[in-house]
Structure formats: C-alpha cells, structure tokens
C-alpha positions in Angstrom: 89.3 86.5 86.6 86.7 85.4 88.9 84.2 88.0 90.3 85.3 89.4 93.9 83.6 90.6 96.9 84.7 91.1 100.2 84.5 88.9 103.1 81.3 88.5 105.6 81.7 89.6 108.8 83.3 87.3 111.6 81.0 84.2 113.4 80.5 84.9 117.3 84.0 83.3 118.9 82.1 80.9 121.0 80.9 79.1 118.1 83.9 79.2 116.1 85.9 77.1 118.8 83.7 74.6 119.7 83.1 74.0 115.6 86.7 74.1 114.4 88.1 71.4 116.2 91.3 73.1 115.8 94.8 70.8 115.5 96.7 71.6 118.5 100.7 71.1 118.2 101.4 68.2 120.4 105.7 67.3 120.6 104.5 64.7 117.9 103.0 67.3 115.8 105.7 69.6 116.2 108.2 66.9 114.9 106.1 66.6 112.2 106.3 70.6 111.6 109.8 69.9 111.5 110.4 67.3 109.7 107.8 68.6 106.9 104.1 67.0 106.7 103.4 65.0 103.7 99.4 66.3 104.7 99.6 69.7 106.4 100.4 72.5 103.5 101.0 75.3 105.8 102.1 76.6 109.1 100.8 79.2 111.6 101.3 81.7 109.3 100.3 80.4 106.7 103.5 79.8 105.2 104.7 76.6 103.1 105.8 73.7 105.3 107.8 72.8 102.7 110.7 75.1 101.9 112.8 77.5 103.6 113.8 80.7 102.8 115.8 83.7 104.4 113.2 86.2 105.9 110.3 82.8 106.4 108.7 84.0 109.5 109.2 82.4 112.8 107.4 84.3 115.2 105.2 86.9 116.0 108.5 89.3 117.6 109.7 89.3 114.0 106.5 90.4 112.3 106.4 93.0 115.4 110.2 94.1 114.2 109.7 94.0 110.8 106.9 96.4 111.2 109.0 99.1 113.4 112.2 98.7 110.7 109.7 99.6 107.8 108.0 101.9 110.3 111.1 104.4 110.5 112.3 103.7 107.1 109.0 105.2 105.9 108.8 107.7 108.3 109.3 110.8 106.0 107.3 109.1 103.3 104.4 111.8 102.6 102.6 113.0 99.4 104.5 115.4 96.9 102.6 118.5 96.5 104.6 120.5 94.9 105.0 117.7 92.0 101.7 116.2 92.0 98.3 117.7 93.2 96.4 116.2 96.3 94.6 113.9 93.8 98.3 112.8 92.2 97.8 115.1 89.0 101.3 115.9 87.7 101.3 120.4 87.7 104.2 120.4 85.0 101.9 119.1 82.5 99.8 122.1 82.8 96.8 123.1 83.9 93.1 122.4 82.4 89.4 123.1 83.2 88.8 122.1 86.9 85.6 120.4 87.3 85.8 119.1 90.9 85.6 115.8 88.9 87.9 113.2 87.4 86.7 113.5 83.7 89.2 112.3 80.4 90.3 114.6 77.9 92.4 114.4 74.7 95.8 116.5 75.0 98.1 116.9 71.9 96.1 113.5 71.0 97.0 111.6 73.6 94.3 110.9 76.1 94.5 111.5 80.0 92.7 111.9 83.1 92.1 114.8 84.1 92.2 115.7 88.3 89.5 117.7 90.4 92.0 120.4 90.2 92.3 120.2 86.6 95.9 118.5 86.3 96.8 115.8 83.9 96.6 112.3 85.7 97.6 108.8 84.6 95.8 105.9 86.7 98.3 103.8 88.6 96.0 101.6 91.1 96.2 98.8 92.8 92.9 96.6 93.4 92.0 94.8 96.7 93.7 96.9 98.7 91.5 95.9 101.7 92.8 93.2 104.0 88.9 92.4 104.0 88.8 91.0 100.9 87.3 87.6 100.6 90.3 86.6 97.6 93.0 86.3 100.6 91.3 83.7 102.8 91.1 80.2 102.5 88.8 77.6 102.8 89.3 75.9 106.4 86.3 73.3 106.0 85.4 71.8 102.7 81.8 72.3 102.0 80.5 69.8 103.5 82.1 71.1 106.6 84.7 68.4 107.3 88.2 70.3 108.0 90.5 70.3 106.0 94.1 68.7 107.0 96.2 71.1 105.4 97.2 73.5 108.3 100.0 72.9 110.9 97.7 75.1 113.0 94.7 77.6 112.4 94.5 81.1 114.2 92.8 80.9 117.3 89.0 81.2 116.7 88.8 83.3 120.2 91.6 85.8 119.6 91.3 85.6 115.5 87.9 85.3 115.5 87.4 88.2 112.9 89.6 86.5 110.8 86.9 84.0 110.2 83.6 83.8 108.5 81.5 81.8 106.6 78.9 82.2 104.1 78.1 82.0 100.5 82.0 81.5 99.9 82.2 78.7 102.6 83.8 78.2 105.7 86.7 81.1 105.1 89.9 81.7 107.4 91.8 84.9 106.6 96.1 84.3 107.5 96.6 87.9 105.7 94.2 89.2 108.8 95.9 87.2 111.9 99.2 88.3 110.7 98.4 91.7 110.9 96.6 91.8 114.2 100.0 89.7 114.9 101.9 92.5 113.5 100.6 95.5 114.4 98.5 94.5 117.5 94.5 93.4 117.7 93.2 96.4 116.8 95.6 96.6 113.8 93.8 98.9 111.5 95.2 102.3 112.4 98.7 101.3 111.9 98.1 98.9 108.6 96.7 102.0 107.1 99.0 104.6 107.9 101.9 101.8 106.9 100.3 100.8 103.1 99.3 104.5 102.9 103.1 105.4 102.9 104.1 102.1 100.7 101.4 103.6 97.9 103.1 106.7 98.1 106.6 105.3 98.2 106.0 102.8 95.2 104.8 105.5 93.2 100.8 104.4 92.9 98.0 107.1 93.2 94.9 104.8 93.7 92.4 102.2 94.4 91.5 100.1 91.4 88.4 97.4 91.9 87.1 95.1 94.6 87.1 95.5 97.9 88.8 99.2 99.1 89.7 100.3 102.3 87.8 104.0 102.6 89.9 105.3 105.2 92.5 105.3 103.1 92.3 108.5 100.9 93.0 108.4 97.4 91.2 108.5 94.3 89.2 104.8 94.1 87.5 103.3 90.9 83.7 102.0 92.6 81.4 99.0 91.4 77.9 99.7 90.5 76.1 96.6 91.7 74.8 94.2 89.3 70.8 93.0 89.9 70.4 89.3 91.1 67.5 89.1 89.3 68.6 89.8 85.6 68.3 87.6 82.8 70.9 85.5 81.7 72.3 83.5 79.1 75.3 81.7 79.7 76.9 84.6 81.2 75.5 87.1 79.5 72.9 89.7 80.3 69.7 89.8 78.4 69.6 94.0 77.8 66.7 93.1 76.1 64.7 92.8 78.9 61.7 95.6 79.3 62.2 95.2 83.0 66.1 96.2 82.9 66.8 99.6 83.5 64.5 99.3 86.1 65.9 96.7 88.1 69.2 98.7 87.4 67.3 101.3 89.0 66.2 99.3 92.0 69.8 97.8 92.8 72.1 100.9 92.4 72.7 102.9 95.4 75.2 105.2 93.5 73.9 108.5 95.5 76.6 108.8 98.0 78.8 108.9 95.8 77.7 111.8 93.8 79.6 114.2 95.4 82.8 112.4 96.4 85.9 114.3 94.1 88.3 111.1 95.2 85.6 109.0 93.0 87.2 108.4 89.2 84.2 106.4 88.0 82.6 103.2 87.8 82.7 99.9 86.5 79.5 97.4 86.3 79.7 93.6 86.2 83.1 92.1 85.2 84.7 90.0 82.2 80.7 89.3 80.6 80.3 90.5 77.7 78.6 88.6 74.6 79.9 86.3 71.8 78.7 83.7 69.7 78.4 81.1 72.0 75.5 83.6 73.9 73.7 84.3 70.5 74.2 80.5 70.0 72.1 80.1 73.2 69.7 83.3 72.7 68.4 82.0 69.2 67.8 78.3 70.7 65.3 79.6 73.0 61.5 81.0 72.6 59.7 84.0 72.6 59.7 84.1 76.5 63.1 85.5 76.0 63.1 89.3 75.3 66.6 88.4 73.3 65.1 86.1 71.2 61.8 88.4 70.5 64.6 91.4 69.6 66.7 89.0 67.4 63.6 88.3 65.2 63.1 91.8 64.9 66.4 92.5 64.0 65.8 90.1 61.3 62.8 91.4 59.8 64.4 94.7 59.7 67.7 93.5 58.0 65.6 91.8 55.7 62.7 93.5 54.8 60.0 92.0 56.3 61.0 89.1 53.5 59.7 86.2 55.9 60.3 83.8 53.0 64.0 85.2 52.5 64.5 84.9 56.5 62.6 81.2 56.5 65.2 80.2 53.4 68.4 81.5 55.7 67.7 79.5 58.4 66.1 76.5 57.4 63.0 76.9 59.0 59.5 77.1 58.2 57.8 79.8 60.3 54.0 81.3 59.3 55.2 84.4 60.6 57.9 86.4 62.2 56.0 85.8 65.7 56.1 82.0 65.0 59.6 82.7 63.8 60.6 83.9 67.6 59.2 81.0 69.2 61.0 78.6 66.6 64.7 77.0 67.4 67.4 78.2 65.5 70.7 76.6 64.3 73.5 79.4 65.1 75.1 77.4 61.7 72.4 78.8 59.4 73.0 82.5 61.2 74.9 84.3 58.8 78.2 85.7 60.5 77.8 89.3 59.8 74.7 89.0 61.7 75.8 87.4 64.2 78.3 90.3 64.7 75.3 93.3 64.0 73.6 91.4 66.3 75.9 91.5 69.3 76.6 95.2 68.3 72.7 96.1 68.7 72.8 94.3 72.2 75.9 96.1 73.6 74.4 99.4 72.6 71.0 98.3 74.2 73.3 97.1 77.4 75.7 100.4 78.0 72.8 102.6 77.1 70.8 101.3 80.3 73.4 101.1 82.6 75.2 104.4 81.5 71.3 106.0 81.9 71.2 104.1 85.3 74.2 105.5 86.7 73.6 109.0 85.4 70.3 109.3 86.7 71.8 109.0 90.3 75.2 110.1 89.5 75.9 112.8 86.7 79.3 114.0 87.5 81.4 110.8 87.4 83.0 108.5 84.7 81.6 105.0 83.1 84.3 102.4 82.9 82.9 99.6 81.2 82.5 96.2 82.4 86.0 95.7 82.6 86.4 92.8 79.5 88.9 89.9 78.5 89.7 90.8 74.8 89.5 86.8 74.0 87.2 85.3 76.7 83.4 85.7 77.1 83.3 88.6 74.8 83.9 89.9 71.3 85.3 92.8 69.2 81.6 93.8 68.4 80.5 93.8 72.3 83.3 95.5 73.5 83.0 98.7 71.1 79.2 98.5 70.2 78.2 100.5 72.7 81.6 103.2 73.0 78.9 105.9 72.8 77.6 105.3 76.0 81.1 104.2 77.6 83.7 107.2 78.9 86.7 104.3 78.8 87.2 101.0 77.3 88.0 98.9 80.5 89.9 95.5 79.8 91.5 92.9 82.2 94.6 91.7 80.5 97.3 88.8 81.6 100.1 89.1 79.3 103.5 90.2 78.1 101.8 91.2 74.3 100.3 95.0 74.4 99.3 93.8 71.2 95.0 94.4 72.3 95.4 97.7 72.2 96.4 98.6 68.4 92.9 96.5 67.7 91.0 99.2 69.7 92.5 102.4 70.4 91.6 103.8 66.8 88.0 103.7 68.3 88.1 107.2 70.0 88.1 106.2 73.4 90.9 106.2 75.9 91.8 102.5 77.3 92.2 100.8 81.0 93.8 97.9 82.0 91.9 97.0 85.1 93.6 93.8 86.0 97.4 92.3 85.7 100.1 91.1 87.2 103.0 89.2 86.8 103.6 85.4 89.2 106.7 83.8 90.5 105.9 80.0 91.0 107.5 80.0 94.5 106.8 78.8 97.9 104.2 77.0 97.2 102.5 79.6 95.1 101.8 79.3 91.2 101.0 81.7 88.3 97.8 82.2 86.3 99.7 81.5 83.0 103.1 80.8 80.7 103.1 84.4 79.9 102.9 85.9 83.3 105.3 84.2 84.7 108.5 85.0 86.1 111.7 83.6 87.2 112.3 85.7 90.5 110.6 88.7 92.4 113.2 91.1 90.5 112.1 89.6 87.3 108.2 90.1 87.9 109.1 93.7 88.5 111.3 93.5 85.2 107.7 92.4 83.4 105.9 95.3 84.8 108.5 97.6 83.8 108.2 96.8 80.2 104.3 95.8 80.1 103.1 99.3 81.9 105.9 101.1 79.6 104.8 99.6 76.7 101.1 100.1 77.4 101.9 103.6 78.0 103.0 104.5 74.4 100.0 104.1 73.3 98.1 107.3 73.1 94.8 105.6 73.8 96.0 104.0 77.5 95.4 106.3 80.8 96.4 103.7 83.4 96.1 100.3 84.7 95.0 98.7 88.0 97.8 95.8 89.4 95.9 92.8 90.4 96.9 92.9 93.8 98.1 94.1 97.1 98.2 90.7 98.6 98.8 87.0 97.6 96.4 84.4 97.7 97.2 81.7 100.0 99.1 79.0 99.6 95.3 76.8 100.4 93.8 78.5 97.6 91.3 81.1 97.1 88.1 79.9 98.7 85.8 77.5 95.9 88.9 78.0 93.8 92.2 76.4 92.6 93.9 79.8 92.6 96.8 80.2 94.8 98.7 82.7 92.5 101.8 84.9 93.7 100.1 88.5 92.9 101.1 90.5 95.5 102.8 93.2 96.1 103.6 91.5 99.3 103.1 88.2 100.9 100.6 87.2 103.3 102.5 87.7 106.3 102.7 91.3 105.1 106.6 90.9 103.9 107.0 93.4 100.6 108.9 92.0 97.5 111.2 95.0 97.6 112.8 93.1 94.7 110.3 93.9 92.6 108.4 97.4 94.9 111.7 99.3 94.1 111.6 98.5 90.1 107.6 99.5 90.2 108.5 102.8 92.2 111.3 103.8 89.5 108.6 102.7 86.7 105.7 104.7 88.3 107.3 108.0 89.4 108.2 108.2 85.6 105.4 106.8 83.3 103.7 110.4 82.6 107.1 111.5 80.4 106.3 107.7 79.1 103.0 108.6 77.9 104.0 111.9 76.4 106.4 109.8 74.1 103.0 108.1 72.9 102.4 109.2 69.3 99.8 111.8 68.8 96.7 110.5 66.6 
C-alpha cells in the first residue's frame, strides 16, 4: 500500500466557512437526497446516497444511542490478568528471561515474542487506530481547489472545523471525525478511547500496528523511524551507497524517547521499497555521481578480478578503466543475472546495516522490523533476506488468501510479520483492493481472517500480524487516491461489523494454541 501519515492539524474556522462554499439542503435539495443524486455520492454522514440498509444512519440521536447500547454492553469489558500479562503475554506458556523489553526468542522451534515480563506473546495489532489518520478523510476540493459535487452536505466548517485540514495531501475533510464528535460529544476523545479500548480487548487484539496511533491508548505499539527527505533515490529505492547515509539517518531519527518505553515492540523504517531489477536497471544507466553506480563497478572488479577486459567483454562496453567504466551507461541485458542478484544482496546488507546502526545508536533495547515489504512488488528475494543479519524480523505486507510467502522465507532463521492485510466486502459504495481479498458478506470477511491468520500461524516462523485497519476509507476515496476500500473493523460512522468482530474475537483469543501446533524446525 501507499505510505501513511496522519492528518495536519485543523485551518482556523473562519477561513474554512467563508472558503468552502458549503451546499446547503434547500426543499429542492432534500428531494434530491431523497430521490438519490445522480452527482452527490454521499450524505451527511458520509454514507452512500445510493442504497439502503438496516442500521444506515439517520441522525445524530442514533449515533448518540448506539454509543450508550455498546457503552453498557462493554461495561465489564477489562484486561485479563490472570490469563495474559499487562503487555497480553499468555502465563500458561511459561515464563522466560524478563528483560523489561519486547525481544523474540525461539521456543521448542517455534518463534515468539517475548513480553517485558518475560511471557510468550503472539502480535495481534491493528494499524491506524487513530481517528487522526489522514487515510479516513477525503478530498473536499480537487486540487485546484474547485469543490467537489459529491456531498449531499459537508460538516459544518465552524462546529467540525478540526475535522478539516489541508496540506500536502490537499484540501482533506475527515466524516470518521464529525461522527464521532456527533457520537460521543465535541470533545469526543475521552469516550472514543475508553470505547475502542474495551472493543480491542473484547475482539481479542493486544496492539497497535503502524501509522498513525493514538498514545493515550495503552498497549504495546510497533513505531516508525522516520525516513530522511533528503536521501538518494532511484525509482523508489534508496541509494545505501551513499557516504552521507547513516548520517542523515542520524540527523532525521528522533528515536530517544522512545528508549525507555516497555509498551514499545520495535520499529519499522520506510515501507514496501525495497530493490529489484528494475532499480539496478536504473542504477547502472547512470554515472559516477551516483554512489550506487561507483559501488556497482566495484563490485565488479572484485567478482572479476580486476579483469577490466573480461568486465568490458560482459557488458559490451569499451571502458579505459574501471573509473571510466562507472561513468559509462550500461545495458541491465548484458548484466549477468546472478549479479544482478549479488548485487542487490550487497546493497540490502549495506541498507539494514545503517539503519539497524542508526536506530541502535539512539535506541539499544528495542526490536528492528524491517521495512515492512511486498514479497512480489518493488522488491526481491535477494533484498528482502540480504541483510537478515542486521534485521530482528522479516516484516512483509501481504493481501491474499495464499500463506504460500512464507515457506519461501521462514527457513531463513528469522521469525516473520505480516504488517498489513485485510479482507473487503464490495458494499455500499465501497470496493476491495483485489479478487483475492474479497468477500461475499461481513461474516465472510471474518471467515477469511479466520483461516488466513490460522494458517499463517502454523508456521513456526510467524509471530503476528497487523489488520489493515480500524476504520474504512470513505466512500470519496482516500485523499490523491482511488482507494475507497471496505477495511475496517467498523464503518465510518463508527458502526462495528459484529458479523465479522465476533469471528476475529473467537480466532484471536485462541491463535497461541494455533501456533503451538506449528511444526518445530
């Protein structure tokens, strides 16, 4: 997926209603509500005009009702401590060396997390769990800043006007936001965490996976070490060639208040870039004033011997020297493959050695997750276990049904994440990322998870996964973005899919005894 980040603050409310020229719902216009738009897309609650369904909300008393009904019903809803430690170890699996860390260990040969308190835990997050995330809004304005006509009605830029902001990512409105401060008042905070608090600990999850977290919620979180604006690139890749990168590494990290926080489990850097051919492709067409290019030339001498004439005959080329070799352009044709591959080996370990240094040199006690990879898009085999040494887990993002990735890397000797998933019901007005995904009702998305995460779990290499995400996207799409996928746990009007919520709590409260059945190494 994309990268994330979390929405920019709110534009003074004064500004924000003279500049949105807001639709108003005149009789006319409410007709049209009625009768169903062929233009407007949504209604005030950001809702699809365009189909009805049985719990659809129709005003802001039943958000305020469906809040107090869930409110009691999760009333007694608390953490397990005589099951689970604070930090959602499991004590019946034992009890191991207590660091006051998260760390991973090998048990039996099956790999784990291991707690703070030195219990055996299995990850079972769930990322963006902030309503601040920038993923739920919507663009209200195209970029150009001309509205667009899809809404019935926008929230009210005086009363809503945190829910809007604009940036980098555009002209953003946030639904997810005004239904809550519908929901559980203006200053809705308080109540929205102690209420997804409880639904964590009633669906059976134990933490915050990656993007934007909500740190007054307490459980154990997975944290991004910042990536440098000012690396070098090609395509997407880093350059870790670059003399200058572990220091700007250095200059952009602020890992240090972190150091001593026991909810930490670790941290992840970038997301879904690693290298392939197509970036060797584009490191061996340029000059020498890329560092790559200069360290692919050496990598050449060195495989061959110094044997300029051997090197020139290879590539077709006619270079003086290995110098004049670096600043010639090179068909990725004549590159044979295996060096290709050694090649994008020798830059992974050059990439996790400096970020793994990086992150050490501020933080020593916590984990390094990886970047958090696509098996089959902008990466390869050789870039995602080049560098293991330097990596505590293999991190992956993975949309599918097949579990098939992880018999091609859990014989490397490291345990294995799946960061992001989730499964899509193409409904009211929402879509799904892909065939494989997708499901034929909320009961059967639950179904998917149930035999995904079980599956994944029998391997003796996986210690958890991260479901991609609390929330939905919106049914105007995902700002600068033609995502408007069904992901959430609940909708944007803060409505749970107990269809699917109560398979995921009977899958989570028992994957530990799932893992056990993984076989040993």
């Amino acid at each position: 997926m994309i990268s994330r980040r979390s929405l920019i603050g709110g534009v003074p409310a004064a500004a924000l209603a003279g500049a949105l020229a807001l639709p108003r719902l005149s009789g006319v216009a409410q007709a049209q509500v009625q009768a169903g738009s062929d233009s407007w897309m949504v209604d005030r609650y950001g809702q699809y005009l365009h189909q009805d369904w049985s719990d659809k909300v129709t005003s802001d008393e039943q958000l305020r009702r469906e809040y107090a009904e869930e409110a009691t019903r999760l009333a007694d809803i608390a953490p397990d401590l005589v099951t689970y430690d604070k930090y959602g170890g499991l004590r019946k699996l034992g009890k191991y060396d207590a660091t006051g860390y998260f760390r991973l260990q090998q048990v039996d040969g099956r790999w784990w997390f291991v707690t703070p308190d030195g219990h055996l835990f299995f990850l079972k997050a769930v990322d963006a769990f902030s309503a601040d995330e920038w993923g739920y809004g919507t663009w209200h304005k195209n970029p150009d800043g001309t509205p667009r006509d899809l809404f019935a009605e926008l929230p009210d830029p005086e009363r809503f006007a945190s829910c809007y902001s604009e940036g980098d990512k555009g002209y953003i409105v946030s639904f997810l936001k005004a239904n809550l401060m519908r929901k559980y008042g203006d200053d809705y905070l308080p109540k929205w965490r102690d209420i997804s608090r409880k639904r964590m600990i009633d669906w059976g999850f134990n933490a915050q996976g990656k993007w934007h977290r909500d740190t007054e919620v307490v459980m154990p979180y997975i944290a991004q070490a910042p990536t440098p604006t000012d690396v070098i690139r090609v395509l997407w890749g880093i350059d870790p060639f670059d003399p200058d990168f572990s220091a700007k590494l250095d200059r952009t990290f602020d890992l240090r208040p972190y150091r001593t926080d026991p909810w930490l489990i670790g941290y992840f850097f970038e997301n879904e870039r690693g290298w392939n051919r197509d970036v060797v492709a584009g490191v061996v067409q340029r000059d020498s004033a890329l560092p790559a290019k200069n360290a692919f030339v050496r990598y050449l001498a060195e495989a061959y011997d110094d044997d300029l004439d051997r090197v020139n005959e290879l590539l077709g080329t006619d270079a003086d020297s290995f110098p004049a070799l670096a600043d010639t352009r090179i068909s990725i044709a004549r590159v044979p493959d295996k060096d290709i591959k050694a090649f994008i080996t020798l830059a992974s370990k050059t990439y996790f050695r400096a970020v793994r240094n990086a992150i050490q040199k501020q933080d020593p006690h916590h984990l390094f997750l990886g970047t958090s990879l696509v098996p089959t898009w902008r990466t390869s085999p050789e870039w995602n276990v080049g560098g293991r040494d330097y990596l505590d887990a293999i991190s992956f993002d993975w949309y599918s049904t097949s579990v098939q990735y992880l018999q091609q890397y859990e014989g490397y000797g490291k345990p294995i994440l799946n960061l992001e998933f989730a499964f899509m019901y193409p409904d009211r007005g929402l879509t799904s990322h892909n065939p494989s995904v997708t499901a034929t009702s909320q009961a059967d998305r639950g179904e998917k998870y149930r035999a995904f995460v079980e599956a994944q779990a029998k391997s003796r290499a996986f210690v958890g996964f991260a479901w991609f995400v609390y929330y939905d996207q919106a049914v105007t799409r995902k700002p600068g973005a033609t995502e408007t996928f069904n992901v959430g746990l609940t909708n944007q009007q803060d409505q749970p899919y107990h269809d699917m919520t109560d398979i995921m709590r009977q899958v989570n409260r028992g994957i530990e005894a799932v893992h056990l059945q993984a076989p040993p190494a």
